[in-house]
C-alpha positions in Angstrom: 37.1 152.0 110.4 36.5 148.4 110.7 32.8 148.8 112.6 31.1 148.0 109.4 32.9 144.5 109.5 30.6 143.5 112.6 27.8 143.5 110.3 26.9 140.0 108.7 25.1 141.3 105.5 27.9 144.0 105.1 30.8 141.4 105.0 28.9 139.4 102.6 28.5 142.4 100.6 31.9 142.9 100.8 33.2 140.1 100.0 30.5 140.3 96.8 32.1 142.7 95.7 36.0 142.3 96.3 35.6 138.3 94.0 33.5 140.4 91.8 36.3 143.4 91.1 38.9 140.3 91.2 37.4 139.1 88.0 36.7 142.5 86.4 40.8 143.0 86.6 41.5 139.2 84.5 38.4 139.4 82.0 39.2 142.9 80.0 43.1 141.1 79.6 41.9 137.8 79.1 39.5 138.9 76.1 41.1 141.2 74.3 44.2 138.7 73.4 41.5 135.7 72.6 40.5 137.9 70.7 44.1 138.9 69.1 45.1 135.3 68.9 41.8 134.6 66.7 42.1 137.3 64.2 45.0 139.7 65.2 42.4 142.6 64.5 42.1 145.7 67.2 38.4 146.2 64.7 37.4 142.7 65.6 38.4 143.4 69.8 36.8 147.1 69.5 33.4 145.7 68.1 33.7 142.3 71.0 34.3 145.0 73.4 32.2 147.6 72.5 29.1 145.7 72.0 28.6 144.4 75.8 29.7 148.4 76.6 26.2 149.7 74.0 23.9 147.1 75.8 25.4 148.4 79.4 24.8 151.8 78.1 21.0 151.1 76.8 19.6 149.7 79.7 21.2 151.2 82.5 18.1 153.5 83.2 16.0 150.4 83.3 18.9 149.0 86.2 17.8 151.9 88.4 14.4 151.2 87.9 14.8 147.1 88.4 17.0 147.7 91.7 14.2 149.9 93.0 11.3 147.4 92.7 12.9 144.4 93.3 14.7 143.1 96.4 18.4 144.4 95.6 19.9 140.9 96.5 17.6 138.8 94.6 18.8 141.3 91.2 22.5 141.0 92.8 22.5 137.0 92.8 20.1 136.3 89.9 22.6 138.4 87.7 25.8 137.5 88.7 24.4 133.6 87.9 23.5 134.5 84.5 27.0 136.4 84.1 28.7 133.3 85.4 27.2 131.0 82.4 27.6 133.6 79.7 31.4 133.9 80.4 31.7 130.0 81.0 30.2 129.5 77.6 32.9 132.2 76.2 36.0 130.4 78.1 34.6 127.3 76.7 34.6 128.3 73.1 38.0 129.8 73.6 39.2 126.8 74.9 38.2 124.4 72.0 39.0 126.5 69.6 35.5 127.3 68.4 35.1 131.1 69.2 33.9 133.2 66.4 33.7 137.1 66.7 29.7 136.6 66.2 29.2 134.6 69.0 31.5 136.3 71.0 29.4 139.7 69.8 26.1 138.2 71.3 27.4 137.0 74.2 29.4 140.2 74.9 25.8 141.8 74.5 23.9 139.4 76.8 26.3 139.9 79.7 26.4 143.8 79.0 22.7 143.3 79.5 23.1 142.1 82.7 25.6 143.9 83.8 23.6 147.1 83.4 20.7 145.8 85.7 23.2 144.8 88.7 25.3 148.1 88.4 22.6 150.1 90.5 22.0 147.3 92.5 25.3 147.1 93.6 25.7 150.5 94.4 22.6 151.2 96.0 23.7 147.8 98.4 25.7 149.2 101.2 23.5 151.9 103.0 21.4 149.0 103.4 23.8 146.9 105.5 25.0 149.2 108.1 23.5 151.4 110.5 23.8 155.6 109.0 26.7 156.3 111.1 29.0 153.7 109.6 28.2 154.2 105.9 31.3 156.4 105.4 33.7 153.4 106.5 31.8 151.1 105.1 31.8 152.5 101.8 35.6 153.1 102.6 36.2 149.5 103.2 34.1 148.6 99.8 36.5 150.8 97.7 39.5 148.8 99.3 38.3 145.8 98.2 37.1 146.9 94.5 41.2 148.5 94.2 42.7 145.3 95.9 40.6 143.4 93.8 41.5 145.0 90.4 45.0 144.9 91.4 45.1 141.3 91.9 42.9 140.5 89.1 45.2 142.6 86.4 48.2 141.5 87.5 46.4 137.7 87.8 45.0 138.0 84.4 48.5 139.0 82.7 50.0 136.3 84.1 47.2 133.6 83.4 47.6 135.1 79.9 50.9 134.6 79.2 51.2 131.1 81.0 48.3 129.6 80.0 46.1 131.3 77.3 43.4 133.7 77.7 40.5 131.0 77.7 41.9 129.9 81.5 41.4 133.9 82.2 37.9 133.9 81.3 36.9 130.7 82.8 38.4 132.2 86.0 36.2 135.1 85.2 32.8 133.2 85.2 34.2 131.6 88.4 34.4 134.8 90.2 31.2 135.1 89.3 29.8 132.1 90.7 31.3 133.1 93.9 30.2 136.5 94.1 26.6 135.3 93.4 27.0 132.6 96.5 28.2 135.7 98.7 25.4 138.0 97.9 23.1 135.7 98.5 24.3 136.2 102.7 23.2 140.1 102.2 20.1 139.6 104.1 18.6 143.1 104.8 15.2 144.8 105.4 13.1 145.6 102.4 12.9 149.2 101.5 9.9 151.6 102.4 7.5 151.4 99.8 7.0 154.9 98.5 3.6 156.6 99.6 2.8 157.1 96.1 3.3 155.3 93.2 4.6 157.2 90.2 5.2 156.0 86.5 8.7 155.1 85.5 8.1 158.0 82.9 7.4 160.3 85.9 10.8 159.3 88.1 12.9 159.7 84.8 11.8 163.1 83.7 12.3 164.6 87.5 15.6 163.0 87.5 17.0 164.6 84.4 15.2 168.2 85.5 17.8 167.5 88.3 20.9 166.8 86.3 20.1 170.0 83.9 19.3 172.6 86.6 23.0 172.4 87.4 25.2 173.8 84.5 28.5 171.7 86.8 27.1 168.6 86.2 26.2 168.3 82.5 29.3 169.9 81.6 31.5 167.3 83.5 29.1 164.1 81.6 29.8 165.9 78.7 33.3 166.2 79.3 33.5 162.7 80.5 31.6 161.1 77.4 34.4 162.4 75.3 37.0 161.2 77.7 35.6 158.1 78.2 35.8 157.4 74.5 39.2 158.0 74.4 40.3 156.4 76.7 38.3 153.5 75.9 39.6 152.9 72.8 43.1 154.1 73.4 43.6 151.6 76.5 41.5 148.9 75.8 41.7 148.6 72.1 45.2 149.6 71.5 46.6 149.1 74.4 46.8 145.4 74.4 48.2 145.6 70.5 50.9 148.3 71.2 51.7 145.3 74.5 51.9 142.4 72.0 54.5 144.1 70.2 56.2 146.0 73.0 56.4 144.8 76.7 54.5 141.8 75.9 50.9 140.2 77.9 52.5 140.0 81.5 53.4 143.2 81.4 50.8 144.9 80.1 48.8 143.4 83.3 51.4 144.7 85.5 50.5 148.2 84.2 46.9 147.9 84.8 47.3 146.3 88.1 49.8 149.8 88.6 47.0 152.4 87.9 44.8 150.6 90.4 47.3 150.4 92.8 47.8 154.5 92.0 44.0 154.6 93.0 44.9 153.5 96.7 47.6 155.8 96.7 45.5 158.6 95.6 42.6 157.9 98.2 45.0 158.1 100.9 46.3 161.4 99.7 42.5 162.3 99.2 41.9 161.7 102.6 43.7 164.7 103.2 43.2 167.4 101.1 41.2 170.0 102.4 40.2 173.0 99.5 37.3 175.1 98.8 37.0 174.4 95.4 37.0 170.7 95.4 35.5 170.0 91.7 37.9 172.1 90.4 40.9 170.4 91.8 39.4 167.2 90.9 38.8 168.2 87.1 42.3 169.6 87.0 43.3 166.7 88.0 42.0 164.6 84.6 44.9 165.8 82.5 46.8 162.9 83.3 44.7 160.6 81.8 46.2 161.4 78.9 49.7 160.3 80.1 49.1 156.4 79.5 47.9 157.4 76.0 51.3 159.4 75.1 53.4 156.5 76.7 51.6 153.8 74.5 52.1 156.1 71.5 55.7 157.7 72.0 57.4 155.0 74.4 56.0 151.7 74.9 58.6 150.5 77.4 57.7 149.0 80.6 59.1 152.0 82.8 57.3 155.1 81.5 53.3 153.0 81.4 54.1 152.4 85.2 54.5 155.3 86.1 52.1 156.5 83.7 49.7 154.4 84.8 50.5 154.8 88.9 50.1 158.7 88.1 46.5 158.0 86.4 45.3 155.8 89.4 46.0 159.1 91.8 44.5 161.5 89.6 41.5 159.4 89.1 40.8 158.9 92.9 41.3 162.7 93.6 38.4 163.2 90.7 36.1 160.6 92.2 36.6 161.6 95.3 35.5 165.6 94.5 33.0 163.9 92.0 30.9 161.9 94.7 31.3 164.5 97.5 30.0 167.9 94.9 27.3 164.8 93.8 26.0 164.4 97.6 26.5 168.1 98.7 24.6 169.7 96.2 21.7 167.2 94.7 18.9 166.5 97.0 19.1 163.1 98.6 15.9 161.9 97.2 16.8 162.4 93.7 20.6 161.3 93.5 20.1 158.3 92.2 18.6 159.5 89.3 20.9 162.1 88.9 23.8 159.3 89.3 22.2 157.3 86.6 21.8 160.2 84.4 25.5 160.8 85.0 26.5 157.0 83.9 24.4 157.3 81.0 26.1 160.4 79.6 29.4 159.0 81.1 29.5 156.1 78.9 27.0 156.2 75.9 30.4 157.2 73.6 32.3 154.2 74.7 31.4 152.2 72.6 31.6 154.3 69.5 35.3 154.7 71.0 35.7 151.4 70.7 34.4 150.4 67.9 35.6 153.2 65.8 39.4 153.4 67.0 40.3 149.8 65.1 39.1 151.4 61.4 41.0 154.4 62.4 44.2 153.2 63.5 44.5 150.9 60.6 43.9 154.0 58.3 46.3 156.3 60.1 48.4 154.4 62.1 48.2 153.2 65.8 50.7 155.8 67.2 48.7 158.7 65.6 45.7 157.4 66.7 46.9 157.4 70.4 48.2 160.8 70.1 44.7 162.3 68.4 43.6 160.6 71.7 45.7 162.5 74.0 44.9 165.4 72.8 40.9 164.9 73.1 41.2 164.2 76.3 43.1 167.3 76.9 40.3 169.4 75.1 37.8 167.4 77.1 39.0 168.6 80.5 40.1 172.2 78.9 36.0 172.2 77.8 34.9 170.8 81.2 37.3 173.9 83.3 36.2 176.5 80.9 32.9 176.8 82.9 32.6 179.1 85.3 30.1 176.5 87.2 32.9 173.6 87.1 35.5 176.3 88.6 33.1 178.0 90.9 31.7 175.5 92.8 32.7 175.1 96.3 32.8 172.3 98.5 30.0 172.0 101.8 31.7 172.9 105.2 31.8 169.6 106.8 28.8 170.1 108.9 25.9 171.2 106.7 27.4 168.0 104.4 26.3 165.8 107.3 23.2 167.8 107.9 22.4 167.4 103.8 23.8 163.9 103.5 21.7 162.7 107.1 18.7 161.4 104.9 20.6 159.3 102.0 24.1 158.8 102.5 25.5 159.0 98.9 27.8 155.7 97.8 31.0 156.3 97.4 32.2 153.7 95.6 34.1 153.7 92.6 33.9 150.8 88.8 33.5 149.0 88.2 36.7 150.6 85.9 39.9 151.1 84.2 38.1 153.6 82.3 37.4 157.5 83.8 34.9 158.4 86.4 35.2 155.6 88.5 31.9 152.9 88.6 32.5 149.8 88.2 34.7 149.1 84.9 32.3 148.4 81.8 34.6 146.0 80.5 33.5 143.0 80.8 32.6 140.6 78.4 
């Protein structure tokens, strides 16, 4: 299990990754109540919040392209620099006092800029550090760190919150990313083959998404996703730090994010050993308790039921992502998963930020707890919509054997994010 760890560009990446996940868990707290103390609008924090989430959504294509062509640790360093000044300028203008909801809009969309050319990066990093035969454990080891990290950073950025302000948060933010950038820049690996023939960008794009529509499973679960996505988006991180304020207050509210992540580890260990046929299906089922978080924050906001709402969510989510990345590498071919993967995070979260966005006008028209409970119940059509296929409830999981023989050319990787939000990459919520 630990093999990987005798790797020097591995525990760099590692290590990368864990600082980076630490201050994914403080920022999403830390922003949305600078963002509550300056106006005390949820519209004001769904457009901050929403706006890095469009850019990430825009340009991810172009991240796959970018981590392709260009050595993946130069991408990894060079943007985690420019992430570190754009959220030092933000804790710095939350800090004197001289934040506005403009500037914090175009900084939000610089860093979601950046953020979608790293994401495939990242990803596409570990296969790269270990030999083939420890790329399971390594990737096992990575998702330790991501959960640990976001465990640490929610519960850190509560506190930090409540103690000291939310500006302290974010400058602890662009710190983490200083330090992530210093530890990629140990992931020293080989360059990548240069492909025997050159195609367009146009070319690799269009045989990616024949890909991801030749298999009715997968469009119907990025369908299913983009509407739960949205919900959740705006139902946890717009409302949920209002219906805190008022409730079980800013610690607390980190406590229960820090909770669903620490469900996540909970659920991968219980993932490790389920064994069924129908894997997908299982996983899918597995989604209606994202709505539980949702129906807490709407019918009781106390600090006992979004626990163990949100320790409930965290398992659920792992058993999805788990039966997500294994139907992913079973059934695509390894030379065009990536593609199909950044198809998948397109569709996954191009309606976030509409979710975002919108929820404020909407909650102020109707009402915060019947906004969360129109939420709840999207997310139950979503994954009603996603099991009424046939495909979705069909699909059966490789015998363990022919998923080594498919997987032996390109290892799929299984990490999670960066997340609180749905099918787990790394959480799109940072500012």
């Amino acid at each position: 299990m630990l093999a990987p760890l005798r790797y020097g560009a591995f525990r760099y990446l590692a290590a990368g990754r864990l600082v980076n996940m630490l201050g994914n868990g403080v920022a999403p707290i830390a922003l949305a109540f600078a963002v509550l103390d300056m106006t005390g609008s949820v519209r004001d924090l769904g457009m901050v919040v929403g706006a890095r989430s469009l850019m990430t959504v825009l340009f991810v294509l172009f991240g796959g392209v970018i981590a392709d062509r260009i050595p993946r640790r130069l991408v990894l360093v060079g943007s985690n620099v420019l992430s570190a000044l754009t959220q030092a300028v933000v804790a710095a203008l939350v800090l004197t006092g001289t934040a506005t909801i403009p500037l914090l809009l175009a900084l939000g969309a610089a860093n979601g800029i950046v953020s979608a050319l790293s994401q495939p990066a990242s990803a596409a990093a570990t296969p790269q550090t270990v030999p083939p035969e420890l790329i399971q454990p390594a990737n096992a080891l990575i998702r330790l760190g991501i959960n640990a990290g976001m465990i640490g950073g929610a519960a850190l950025g509560g506190l930090l919150v409540a103690a000291v302000g939310p500006g302290w948060g974010l400058a602890i933010d662009a710190l983490t990313f200083a330090i992530a950038a210093v530890a990629f820049a140990g992931v020293r690996v080989a360059a990548s083959p240069a492909k025997s023939t050159r195609t367009s960008i146009v070319a690799d794009l269009r045989e990616g998404w024949t890909e991801f529509t030749a298999r009715t499973w997968v469009w119907v679960v990025v369908l299913g996703f983009m509407v739960l996505n949205a919900a959740l988006a705006g139902g946890v991180n717009v409302l949920g730090p209002a219906v805190a304020d008022e409730t079980i207050g800013r610690s607390a509210w980190g406590l229960v994010l820090a909770a669903e992540t620490a469900g996540m580890v909970v659920g991968g260990l219980i993932a490790l050993r389920i064994r069924v046929r129908r894997l997908l299906l299982l996983g899918v089922a597995c989604m209606f308790a994202e709505s539980f978080l949702l129906l807490g924050l709407a019918l009781a906001p106390t600090i006992v039921v979004l626990l163990t709402a949100a320790v409930a969510v965290g398992i659920a989510v792992e058993q999805f992502a788990v039966a997500w990345d294994t139907s992913m590498a079973q059934h695509i071919p390894a030379d065009r998963l990536a593609r199909v993967y950044s198809y998948d995070m397109l569709g996954s979260w191009v309606a976030i930020p509409f979710g975002q966005i919108a929820v404020g006008p909407v909650a102020v028209a109707i009402g915060t707890r019947d906004t969360l409970l129109i939420l709840a119940t999207l997310v139950v059509l979503a994954v009603l919509g996603m099991l009424a296929s046939r495909d979705v409830r069909r699909l059966q999981a490789v015998a363990p054997a022919r998923a080594a023989d498919a997987a032996q050319t390109e290892p799929a990787d299984g990490e999670p994010s960066d997340g609180p939000t749905t099918k787990p990459t790394e959480p799109a919520t940072r500012a």
